[in-house]
PDB file of N, CA, C and O in Angstrom:
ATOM      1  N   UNK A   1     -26.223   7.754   7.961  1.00  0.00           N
ATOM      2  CA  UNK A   1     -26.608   8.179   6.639  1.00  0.00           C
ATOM      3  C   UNK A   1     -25.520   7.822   5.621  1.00  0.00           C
ATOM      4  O   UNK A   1     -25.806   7.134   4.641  1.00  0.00           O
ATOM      5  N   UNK A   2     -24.558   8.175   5.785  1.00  0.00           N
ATOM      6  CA  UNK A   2     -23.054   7.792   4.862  1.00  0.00           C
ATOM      7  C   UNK A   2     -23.452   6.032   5.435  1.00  0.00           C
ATOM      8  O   UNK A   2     -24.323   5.367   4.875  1.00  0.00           O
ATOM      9  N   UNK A   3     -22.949   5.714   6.159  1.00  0.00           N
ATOM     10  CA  UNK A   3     -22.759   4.147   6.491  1.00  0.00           C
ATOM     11  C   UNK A   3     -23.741   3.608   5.275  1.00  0.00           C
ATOM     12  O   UNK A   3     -23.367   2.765   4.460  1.00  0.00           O
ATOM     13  N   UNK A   4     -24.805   4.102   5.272  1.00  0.00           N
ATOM     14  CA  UNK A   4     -26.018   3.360   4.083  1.00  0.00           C
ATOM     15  C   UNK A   4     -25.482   3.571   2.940  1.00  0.00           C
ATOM     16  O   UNK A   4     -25.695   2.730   2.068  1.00  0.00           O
ATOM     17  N   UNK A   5     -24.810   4.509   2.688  1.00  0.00           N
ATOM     18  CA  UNK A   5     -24.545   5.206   1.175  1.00  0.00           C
ATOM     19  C   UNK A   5     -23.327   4.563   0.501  1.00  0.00           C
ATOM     20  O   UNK A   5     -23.195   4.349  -0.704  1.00  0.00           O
ATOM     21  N   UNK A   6     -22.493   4.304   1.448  1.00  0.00           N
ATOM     22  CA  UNK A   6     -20.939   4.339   1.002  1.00  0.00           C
ATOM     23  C   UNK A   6     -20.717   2.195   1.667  1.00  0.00           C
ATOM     24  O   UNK A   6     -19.723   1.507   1.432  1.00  0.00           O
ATOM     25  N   UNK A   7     -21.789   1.801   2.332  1.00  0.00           N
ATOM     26  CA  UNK A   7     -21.240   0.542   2.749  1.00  0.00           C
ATOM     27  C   UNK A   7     -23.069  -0.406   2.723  1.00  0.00           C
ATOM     28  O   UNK A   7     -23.448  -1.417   3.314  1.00  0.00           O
ATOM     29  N   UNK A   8     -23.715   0.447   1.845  1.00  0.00           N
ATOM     30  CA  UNK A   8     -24.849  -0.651   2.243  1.00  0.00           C
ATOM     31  C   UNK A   8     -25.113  -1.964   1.551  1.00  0.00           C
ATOM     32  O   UNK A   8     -26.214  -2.510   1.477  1.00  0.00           O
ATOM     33  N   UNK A   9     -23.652  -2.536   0.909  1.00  0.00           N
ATOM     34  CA  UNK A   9     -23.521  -3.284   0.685  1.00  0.00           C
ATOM     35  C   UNK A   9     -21.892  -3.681   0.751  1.00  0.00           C
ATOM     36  O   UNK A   9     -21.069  -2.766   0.723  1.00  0.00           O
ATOM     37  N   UNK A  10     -21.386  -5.301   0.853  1.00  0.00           N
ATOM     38  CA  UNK A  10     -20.105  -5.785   0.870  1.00  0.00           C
ATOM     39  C   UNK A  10     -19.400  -4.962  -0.289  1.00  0.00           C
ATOM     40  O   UNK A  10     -18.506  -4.178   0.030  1.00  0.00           O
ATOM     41  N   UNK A  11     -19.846  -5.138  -1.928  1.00  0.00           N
ATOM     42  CA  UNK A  11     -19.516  -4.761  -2.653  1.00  0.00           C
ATOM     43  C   UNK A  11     -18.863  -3.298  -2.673  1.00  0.00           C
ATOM     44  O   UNK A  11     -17.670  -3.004  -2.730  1.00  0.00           O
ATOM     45  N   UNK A  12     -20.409  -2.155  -2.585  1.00  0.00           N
ATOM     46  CA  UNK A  12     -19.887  -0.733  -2.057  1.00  0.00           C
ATOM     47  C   UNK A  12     -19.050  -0.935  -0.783  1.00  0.00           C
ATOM     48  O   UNK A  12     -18.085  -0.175  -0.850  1.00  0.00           O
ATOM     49  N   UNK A  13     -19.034  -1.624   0.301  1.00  0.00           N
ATOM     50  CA  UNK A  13     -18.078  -1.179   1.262  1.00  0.00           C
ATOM     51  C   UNK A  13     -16.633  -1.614   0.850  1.00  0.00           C
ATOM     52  O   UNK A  13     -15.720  -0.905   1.274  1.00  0.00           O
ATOM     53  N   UNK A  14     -16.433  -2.293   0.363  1.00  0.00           N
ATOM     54  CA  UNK A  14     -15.083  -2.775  -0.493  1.00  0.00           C
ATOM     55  C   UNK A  14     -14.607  -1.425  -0.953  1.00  0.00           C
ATOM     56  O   UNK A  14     -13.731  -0.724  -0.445  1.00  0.00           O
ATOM     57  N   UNK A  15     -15.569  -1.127  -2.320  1.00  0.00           N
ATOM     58  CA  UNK A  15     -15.328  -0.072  -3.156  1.00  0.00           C
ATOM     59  C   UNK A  15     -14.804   1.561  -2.739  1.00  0.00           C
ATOM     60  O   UNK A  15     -14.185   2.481  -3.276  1.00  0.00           O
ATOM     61  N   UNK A  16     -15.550   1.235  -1.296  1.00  0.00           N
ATOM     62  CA  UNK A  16     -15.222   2.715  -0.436  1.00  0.00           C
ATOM     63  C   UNK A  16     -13.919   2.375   0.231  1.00  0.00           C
ATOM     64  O   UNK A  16     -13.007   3.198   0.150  1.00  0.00           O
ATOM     65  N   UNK A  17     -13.734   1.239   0.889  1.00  0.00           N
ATOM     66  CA  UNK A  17     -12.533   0.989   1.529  1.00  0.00           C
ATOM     67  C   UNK A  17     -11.339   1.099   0.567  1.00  0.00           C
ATOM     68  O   UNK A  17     -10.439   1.731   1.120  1.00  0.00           O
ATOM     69  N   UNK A  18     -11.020   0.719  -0.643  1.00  0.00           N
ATOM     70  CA  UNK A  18     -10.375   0.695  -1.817  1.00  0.00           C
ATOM     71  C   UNK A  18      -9.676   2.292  -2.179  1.00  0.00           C
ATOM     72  O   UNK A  18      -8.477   2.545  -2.066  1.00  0.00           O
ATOM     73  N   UNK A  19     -10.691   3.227  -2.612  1.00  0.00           N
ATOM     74  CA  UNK A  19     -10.843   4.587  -2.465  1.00  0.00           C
ATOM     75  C   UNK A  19     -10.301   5.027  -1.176  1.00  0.00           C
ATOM     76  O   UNK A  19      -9.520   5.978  -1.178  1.00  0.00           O
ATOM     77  N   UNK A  20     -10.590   4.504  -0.174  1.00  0.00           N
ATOM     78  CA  UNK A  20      -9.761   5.573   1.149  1.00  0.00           C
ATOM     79  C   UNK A  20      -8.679   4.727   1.085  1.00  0.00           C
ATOM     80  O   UNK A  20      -7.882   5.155   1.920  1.00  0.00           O
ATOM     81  N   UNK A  21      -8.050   3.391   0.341  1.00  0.00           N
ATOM     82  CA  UNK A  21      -6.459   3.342   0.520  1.00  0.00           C
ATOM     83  C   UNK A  21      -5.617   3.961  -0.272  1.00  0.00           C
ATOM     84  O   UNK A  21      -4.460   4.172   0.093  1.00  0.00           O
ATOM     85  N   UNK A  22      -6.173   4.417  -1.711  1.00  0.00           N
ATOM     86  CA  UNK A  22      -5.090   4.912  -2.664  1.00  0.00           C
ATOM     87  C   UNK A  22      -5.788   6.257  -2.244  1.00  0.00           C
ATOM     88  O   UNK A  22      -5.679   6.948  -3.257  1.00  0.00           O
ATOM     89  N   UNK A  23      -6.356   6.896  -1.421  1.00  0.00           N
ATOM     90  CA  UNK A  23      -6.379   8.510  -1.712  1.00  0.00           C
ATOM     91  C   UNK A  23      -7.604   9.532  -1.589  1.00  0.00           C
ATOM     92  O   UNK A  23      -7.654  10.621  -1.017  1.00  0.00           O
ATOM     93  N   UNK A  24      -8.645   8.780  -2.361  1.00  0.00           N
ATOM     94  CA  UNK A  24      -9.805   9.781  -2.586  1.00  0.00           C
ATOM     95  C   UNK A  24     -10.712   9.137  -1.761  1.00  0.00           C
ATOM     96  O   UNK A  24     -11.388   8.208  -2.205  1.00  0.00           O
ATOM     97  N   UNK A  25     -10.827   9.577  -0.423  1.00  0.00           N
ATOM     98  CA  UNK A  25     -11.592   8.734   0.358  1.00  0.00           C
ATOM     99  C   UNK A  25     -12.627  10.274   0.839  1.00  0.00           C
ATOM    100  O   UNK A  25     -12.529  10.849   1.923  1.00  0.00           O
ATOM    101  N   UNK A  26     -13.413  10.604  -0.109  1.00  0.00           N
ATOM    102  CA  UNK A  26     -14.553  11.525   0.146  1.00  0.00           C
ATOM    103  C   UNK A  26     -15.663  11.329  -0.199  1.00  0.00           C
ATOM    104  O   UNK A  26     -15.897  10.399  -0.970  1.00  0.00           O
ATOM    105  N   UNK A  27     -16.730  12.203   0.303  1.00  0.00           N
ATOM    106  CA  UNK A  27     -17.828  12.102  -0.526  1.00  0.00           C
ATOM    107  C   UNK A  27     -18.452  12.664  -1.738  1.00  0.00           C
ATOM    108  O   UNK A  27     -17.699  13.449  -2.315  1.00  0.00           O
ATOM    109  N   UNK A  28     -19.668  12.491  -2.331  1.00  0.00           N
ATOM    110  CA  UNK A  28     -19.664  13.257  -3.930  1.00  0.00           C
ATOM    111  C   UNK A  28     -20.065  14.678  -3.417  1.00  0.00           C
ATOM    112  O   UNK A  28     -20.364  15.520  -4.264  1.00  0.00           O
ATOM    113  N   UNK A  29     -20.096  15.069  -1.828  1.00  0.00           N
ATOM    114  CA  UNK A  29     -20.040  16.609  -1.790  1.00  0.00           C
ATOM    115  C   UNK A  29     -18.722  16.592  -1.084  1.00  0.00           C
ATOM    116  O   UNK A  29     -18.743  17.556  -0.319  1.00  0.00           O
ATOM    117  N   UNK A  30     -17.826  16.090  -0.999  1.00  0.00           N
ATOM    118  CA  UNK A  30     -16.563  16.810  -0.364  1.00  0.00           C
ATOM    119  C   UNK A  30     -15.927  16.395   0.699  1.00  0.00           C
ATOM    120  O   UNK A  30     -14.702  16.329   0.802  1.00  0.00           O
ATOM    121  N   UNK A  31     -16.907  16.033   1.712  1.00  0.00           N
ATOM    122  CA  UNK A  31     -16.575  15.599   2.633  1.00  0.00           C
ATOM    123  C   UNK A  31     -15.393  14.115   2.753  1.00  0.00           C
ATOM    124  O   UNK A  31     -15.248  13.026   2.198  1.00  0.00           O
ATOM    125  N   UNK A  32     -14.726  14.940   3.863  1.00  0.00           N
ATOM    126  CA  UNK A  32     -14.034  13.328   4.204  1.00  0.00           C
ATOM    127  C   UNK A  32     -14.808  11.946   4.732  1.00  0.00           C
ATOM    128  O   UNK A  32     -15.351  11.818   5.829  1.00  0.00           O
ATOM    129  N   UNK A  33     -14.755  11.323   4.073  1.00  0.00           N
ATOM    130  CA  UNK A  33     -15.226   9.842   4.785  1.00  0.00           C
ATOM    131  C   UNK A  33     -14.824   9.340   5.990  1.00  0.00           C
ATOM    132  O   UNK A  33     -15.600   8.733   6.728  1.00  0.00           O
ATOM    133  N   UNK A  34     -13.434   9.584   6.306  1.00  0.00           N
ATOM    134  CA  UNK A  34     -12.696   9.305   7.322  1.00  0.00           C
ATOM    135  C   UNK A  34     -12.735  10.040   8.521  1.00  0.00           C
ATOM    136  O   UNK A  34     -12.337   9.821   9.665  1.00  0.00           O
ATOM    137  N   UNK A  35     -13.348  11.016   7.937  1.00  0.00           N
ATOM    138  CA  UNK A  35     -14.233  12.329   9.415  1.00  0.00           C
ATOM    139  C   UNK A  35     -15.258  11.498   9.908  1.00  0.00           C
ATOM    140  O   UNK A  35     -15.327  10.912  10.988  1.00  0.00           O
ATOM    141  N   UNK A  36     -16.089  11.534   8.906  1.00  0.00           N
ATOM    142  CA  UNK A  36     -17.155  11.250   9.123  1.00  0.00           C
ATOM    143  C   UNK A  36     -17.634   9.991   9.609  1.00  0.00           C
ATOM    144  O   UNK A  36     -18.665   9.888  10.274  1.00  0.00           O
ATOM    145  N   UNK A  37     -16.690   8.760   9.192  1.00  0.00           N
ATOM    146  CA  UNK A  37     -16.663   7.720   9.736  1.00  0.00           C
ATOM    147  C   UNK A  37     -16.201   7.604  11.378  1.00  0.00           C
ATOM    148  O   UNK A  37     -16.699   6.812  12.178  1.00  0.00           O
ATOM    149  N   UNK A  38     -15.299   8.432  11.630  1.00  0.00           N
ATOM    150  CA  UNK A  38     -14.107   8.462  12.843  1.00  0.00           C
ATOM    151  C   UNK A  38     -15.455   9.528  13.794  1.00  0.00           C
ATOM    152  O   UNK A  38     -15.471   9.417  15.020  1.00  0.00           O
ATOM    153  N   UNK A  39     -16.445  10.448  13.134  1.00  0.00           N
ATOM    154  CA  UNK A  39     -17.157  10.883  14.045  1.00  0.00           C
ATOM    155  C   UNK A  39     -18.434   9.706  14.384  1.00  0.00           C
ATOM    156  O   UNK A  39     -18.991   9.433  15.448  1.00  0.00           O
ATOM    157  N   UNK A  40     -18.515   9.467  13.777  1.00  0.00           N
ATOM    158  CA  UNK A  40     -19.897   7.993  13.810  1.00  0.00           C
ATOM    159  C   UNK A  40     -19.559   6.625  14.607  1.00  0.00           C
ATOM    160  O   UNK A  40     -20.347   5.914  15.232  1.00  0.00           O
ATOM    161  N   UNK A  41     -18.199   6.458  14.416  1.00  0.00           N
ATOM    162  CA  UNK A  41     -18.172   5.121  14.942  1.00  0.00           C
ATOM    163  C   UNK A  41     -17.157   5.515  16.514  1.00  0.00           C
ATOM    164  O   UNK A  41     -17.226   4.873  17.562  1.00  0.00           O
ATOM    165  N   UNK A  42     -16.369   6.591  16.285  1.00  0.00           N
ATOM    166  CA  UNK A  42     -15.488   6.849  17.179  1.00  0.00           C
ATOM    167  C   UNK A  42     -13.851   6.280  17.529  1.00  0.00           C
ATOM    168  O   UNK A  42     -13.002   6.117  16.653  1.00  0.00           O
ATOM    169  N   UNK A  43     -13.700   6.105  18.545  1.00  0.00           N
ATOM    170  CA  UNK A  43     -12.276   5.404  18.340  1.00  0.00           C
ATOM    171  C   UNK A  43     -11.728   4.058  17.858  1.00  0.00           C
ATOM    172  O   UNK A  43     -10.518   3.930  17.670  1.00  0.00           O
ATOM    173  N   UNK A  44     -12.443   3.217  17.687  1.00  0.00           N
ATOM    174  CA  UNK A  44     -12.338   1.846  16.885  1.00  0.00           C
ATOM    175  C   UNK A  44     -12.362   1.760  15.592  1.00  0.00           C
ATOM    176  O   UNK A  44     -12.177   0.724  14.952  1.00  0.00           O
ATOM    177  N   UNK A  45     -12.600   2.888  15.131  1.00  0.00           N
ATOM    178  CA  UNK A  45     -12.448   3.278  13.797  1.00  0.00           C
ATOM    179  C   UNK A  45     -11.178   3.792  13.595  1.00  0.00           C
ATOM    180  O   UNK A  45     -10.319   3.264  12.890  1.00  0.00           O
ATOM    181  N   UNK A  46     -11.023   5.189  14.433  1.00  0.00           N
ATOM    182  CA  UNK A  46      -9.841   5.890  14.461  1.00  0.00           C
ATOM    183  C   UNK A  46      -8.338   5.189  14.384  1.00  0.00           C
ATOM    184  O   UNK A  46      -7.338   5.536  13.756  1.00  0.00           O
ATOM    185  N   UNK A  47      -8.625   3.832  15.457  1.00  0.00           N
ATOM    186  CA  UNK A  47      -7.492   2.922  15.311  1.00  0.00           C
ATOM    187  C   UNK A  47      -7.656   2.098  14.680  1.00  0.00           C
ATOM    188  O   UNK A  47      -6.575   1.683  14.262  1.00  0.00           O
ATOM    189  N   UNK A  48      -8.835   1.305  14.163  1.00  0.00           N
ATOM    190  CA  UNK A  48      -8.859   0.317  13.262  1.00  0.00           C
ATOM    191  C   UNK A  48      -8.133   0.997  11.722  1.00  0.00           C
ATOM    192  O   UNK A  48      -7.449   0.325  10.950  1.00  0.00           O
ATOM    193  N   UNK A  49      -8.504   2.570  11.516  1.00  0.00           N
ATOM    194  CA  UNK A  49      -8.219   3.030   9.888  1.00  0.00           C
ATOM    195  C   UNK A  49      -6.937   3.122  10.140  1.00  0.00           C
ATOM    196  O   UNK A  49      -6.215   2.865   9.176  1.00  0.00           O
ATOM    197  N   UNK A  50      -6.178   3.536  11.574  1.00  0.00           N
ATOM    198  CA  UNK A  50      -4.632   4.161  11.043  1.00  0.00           C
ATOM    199  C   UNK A  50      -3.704   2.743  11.128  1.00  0.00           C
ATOM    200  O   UNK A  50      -2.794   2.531  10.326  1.00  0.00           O
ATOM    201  N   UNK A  51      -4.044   1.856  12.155  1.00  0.00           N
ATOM    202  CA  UNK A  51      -3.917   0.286  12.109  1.00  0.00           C
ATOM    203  C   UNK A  51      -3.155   0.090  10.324  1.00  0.00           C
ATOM    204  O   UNK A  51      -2.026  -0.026   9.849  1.00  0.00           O
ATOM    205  N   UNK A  52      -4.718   0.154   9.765  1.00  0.00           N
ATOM    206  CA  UNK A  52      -4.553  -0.504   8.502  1.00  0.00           C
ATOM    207  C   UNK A  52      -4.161   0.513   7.591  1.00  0.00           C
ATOM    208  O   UNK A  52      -4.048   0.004   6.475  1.00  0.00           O
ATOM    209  N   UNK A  53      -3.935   1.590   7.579  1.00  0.00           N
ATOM    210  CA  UNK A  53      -3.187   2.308   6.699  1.00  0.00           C
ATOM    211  C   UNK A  53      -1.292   2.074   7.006  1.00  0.00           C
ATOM    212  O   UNK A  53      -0.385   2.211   6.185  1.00  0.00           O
ATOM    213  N   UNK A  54      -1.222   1.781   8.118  1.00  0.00           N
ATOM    214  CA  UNK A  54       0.117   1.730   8.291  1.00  0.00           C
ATOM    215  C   UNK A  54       0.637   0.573   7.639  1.00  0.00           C
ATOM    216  O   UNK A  54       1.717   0.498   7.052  1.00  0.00           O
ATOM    217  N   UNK A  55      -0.235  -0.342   7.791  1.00  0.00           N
ATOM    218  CA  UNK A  55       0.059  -1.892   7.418  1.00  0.00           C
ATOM    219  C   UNK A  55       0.288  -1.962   5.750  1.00  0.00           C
ATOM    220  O   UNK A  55       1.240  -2.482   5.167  1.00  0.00           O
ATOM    221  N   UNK A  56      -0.794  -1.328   5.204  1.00  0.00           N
ATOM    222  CA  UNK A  56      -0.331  -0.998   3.534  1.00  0.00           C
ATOM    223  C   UNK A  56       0.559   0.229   3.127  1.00  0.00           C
ATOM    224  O   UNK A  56       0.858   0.620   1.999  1.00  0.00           O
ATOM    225  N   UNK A  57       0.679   0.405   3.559  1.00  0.00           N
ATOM    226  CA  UNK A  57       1.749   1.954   3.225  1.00  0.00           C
ATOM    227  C   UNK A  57       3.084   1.062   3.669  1.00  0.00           C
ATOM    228  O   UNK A  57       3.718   0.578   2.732  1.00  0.00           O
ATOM    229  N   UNK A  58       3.614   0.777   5.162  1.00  0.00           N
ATOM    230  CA  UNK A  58       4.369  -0.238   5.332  1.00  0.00           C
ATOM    231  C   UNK A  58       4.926  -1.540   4.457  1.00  0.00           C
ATOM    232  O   UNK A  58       6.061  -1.867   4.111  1.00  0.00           O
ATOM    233  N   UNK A  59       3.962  -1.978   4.309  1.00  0.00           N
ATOM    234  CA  UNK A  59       3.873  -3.114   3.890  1.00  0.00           C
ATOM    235  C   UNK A  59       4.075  -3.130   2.016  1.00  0.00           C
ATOM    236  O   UNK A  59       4.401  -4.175   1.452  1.00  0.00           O
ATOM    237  N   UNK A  60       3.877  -2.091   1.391  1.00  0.00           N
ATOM    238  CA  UNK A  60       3.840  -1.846  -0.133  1.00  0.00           C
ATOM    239  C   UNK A  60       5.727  -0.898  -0.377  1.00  0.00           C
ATOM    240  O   UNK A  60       6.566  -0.863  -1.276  1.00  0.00           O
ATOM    241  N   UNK A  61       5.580  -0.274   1.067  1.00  0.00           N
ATOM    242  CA  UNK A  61       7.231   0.246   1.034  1.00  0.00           C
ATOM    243  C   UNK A  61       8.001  -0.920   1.091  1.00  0.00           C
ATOM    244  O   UNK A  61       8.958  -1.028   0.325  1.00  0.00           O
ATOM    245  N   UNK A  62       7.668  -2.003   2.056  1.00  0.00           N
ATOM    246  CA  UNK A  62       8.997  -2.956   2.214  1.00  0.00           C
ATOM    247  C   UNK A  62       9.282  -3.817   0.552  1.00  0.00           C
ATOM    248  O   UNK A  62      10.332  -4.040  -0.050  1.00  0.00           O
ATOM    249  N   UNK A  63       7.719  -4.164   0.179  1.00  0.00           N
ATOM    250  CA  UNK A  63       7.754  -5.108  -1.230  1.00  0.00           C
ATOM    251  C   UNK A  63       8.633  -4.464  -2.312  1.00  0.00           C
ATOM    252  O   UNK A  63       9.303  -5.134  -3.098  1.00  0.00           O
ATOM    253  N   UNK A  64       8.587  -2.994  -2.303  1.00  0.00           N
ATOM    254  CA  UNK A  64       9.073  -2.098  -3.498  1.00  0.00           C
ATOM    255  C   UNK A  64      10.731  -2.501  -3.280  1.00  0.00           C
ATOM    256  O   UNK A  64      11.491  -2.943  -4.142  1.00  0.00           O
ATOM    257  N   UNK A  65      11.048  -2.193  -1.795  1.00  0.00           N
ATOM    258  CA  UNK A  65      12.043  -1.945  -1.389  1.00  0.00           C
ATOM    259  C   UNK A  65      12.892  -3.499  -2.157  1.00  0.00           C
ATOM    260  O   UNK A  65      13.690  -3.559  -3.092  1.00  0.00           O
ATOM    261  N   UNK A  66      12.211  -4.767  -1.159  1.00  0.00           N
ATOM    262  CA  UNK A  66      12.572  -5.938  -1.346  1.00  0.00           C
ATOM    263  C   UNK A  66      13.096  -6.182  -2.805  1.00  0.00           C
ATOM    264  O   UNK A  66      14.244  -6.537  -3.074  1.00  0.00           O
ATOM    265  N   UNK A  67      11.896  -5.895  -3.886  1.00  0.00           N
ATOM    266  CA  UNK A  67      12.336  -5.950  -5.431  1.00  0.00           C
ATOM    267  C   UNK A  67      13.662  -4.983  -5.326  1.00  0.00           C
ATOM    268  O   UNK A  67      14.836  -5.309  -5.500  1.00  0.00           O
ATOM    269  N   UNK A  68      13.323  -4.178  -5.115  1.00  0.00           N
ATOM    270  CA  UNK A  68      15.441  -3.177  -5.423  1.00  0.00           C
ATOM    271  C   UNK A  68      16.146  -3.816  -5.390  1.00  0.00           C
ATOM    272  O   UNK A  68      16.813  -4.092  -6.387  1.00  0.00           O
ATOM    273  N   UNK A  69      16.361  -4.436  -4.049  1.00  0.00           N
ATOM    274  CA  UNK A  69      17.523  -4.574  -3.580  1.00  0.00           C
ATOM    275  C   UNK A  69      17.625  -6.113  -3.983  1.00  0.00           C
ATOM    276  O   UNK A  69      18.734  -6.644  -4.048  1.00  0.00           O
ATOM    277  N   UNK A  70      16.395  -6.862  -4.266  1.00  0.00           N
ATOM    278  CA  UNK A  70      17.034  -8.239  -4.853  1.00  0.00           C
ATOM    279  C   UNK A  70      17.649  -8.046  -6.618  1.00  0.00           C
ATOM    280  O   UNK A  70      18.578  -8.744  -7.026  1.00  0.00           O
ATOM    281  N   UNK A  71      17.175  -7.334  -7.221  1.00  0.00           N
ATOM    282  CA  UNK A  71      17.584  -6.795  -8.330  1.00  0.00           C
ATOM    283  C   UNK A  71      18.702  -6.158  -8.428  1.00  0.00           C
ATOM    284  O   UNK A  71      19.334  -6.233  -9.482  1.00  0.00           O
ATOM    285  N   UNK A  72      19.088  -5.539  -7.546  1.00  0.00           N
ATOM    286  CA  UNK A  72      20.494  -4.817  -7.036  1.00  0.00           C
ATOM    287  C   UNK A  72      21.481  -6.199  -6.891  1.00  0.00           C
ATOM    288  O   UNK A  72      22.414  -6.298  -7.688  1.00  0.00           O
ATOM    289  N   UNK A  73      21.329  -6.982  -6.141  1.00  0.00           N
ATOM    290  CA  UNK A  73      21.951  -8.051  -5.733  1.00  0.00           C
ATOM    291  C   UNK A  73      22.185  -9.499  -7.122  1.00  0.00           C
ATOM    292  O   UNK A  73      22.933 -10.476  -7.142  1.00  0.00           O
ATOM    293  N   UNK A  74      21.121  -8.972  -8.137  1.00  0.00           N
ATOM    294  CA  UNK A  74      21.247 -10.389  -8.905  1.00  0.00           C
ATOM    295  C   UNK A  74      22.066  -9.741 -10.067  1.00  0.00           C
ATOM    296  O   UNK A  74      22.592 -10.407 -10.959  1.00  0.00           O
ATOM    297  N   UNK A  75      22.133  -8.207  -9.963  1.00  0.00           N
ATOM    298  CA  UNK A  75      22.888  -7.888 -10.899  1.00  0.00           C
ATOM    299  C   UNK A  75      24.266  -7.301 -10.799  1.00  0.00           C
ATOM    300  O   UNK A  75      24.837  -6.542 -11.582  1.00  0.00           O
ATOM    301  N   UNK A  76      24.702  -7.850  -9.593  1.00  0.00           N
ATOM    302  CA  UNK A  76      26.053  -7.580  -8.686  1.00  0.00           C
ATOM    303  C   UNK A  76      26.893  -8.872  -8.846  1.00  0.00           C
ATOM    304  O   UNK A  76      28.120  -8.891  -8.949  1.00  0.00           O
ATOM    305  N   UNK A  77      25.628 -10.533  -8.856  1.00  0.00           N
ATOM    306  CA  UNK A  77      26.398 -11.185  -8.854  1.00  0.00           C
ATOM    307  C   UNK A  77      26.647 -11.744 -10.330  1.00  0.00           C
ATOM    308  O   UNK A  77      27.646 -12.404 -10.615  1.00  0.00           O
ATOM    309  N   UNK A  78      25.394 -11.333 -11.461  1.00  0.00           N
ATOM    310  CA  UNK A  78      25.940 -11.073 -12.812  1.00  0.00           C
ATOM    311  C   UNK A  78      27.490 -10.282 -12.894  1.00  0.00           C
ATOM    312  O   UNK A  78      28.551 -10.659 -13.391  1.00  0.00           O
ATOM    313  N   UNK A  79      27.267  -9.541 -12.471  1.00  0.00           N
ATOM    314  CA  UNK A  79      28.434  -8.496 -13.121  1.00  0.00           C
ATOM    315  C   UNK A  79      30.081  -9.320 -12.607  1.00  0.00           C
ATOM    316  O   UNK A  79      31.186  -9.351 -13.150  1.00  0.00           O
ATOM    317  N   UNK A  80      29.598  -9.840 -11.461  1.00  0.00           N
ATOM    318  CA  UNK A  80      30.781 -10.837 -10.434  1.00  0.00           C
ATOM    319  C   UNK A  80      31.385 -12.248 -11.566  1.00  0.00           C
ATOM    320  O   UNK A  80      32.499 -12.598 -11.955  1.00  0.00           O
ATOM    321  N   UNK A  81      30.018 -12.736 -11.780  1.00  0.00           N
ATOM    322  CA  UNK A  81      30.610 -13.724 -12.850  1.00  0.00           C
ATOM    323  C   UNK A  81      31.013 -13.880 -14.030  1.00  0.00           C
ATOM    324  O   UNK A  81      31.503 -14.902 -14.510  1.00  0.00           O
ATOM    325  N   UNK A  82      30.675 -12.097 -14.938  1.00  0.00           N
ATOM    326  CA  UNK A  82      31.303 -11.714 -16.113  1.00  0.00           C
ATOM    327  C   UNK A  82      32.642 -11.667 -15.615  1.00  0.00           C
ATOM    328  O   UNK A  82      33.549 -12.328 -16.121  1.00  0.00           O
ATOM    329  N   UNK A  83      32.793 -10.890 -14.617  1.00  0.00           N
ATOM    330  CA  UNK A  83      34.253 -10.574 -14.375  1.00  0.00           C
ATOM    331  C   UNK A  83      35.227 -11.790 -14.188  1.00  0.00           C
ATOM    332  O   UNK A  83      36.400 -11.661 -14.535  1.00  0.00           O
ATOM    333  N   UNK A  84      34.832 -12.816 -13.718  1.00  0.00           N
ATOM    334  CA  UNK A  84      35.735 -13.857 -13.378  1.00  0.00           C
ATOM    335  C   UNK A  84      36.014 -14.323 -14.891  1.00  0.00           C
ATOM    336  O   UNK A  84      37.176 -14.381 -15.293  1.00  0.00           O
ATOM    337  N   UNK A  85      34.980 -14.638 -15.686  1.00  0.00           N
ATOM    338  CA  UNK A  85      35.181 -14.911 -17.203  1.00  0.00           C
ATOM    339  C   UNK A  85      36.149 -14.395 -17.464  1.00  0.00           C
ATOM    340  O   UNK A  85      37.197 -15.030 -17.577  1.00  0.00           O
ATOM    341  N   UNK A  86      36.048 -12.754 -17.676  1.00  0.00           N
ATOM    342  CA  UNK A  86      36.813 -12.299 -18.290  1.00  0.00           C
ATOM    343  C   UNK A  86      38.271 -12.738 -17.617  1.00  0.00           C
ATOM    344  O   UNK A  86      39.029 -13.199 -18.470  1.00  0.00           O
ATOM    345  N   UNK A  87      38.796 -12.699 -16.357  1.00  0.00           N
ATOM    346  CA  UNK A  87      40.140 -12.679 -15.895  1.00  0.00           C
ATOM    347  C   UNK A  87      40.441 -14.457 -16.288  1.00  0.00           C
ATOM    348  O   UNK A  87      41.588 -14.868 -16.459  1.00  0.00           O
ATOM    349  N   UNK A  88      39.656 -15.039 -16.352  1.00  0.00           N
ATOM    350  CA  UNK A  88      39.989 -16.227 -16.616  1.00  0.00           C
ATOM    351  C   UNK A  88      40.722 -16.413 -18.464  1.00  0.00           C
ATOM    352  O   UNK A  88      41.761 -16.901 -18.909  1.00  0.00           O
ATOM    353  N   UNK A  89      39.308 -15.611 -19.190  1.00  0.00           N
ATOM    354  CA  UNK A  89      40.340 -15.663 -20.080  1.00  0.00           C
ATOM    355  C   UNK A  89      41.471 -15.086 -20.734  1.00  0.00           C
ATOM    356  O   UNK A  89      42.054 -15.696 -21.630  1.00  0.00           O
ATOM    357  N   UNK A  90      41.828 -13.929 -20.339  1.00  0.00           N
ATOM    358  CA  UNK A  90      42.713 -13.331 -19.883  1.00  0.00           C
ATOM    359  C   UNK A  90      44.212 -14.282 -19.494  1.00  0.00           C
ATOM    360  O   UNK A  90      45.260 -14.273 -20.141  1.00  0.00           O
ATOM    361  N   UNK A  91      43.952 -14.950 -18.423  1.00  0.00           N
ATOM    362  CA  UNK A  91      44.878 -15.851 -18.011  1.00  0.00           C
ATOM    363  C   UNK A  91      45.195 -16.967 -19.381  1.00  0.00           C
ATOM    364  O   UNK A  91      46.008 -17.884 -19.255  1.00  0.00           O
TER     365      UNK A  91
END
């Protein structure tokens, strides 16, 4: 009954899959989708959803991370080559 509602098309199943990655993965009465899916389809679901939640949760931590620390690093070696300026002219 949900499967028809929430995926009876590519489009809606996108739209539902989308919704259960950032959060609100229910129905317009309440229910979890991810119950209800994980009771319907069973364990290939269960591991296919936590599979792919790990992979974006993972995967959106490392990118955030990556930007820091290359930003951390380009403005370490800014600050590295003001400094030589300066001691240079200095000298």
């Amino acid at each position: 009954m949900y499967g028809e509602e929430y995926c009876a098309s590519v489009i809606g199943c996108m739209f539902s899959i989308f919704r259960c990655i950032v959060g609100e993965c229910t129905t317009k009465g309440g229910r979890s989708l991810t119950m209800i899916f994980s009771d319907g389809f069973g364990v290939r679901f269960d591991v296919f959803y936590a599979g792919s939640m790990i992979v974006v949760l993972m995967g959106l931590f490392n990118i955030i991370t990556a930007i820091f620390v290359e930003a951390t690093l380009n403005g370490l070696k800014e600050n590295e080559t003001h400094r030589r300026y300066a001691k240079a002219y200095e000298s």
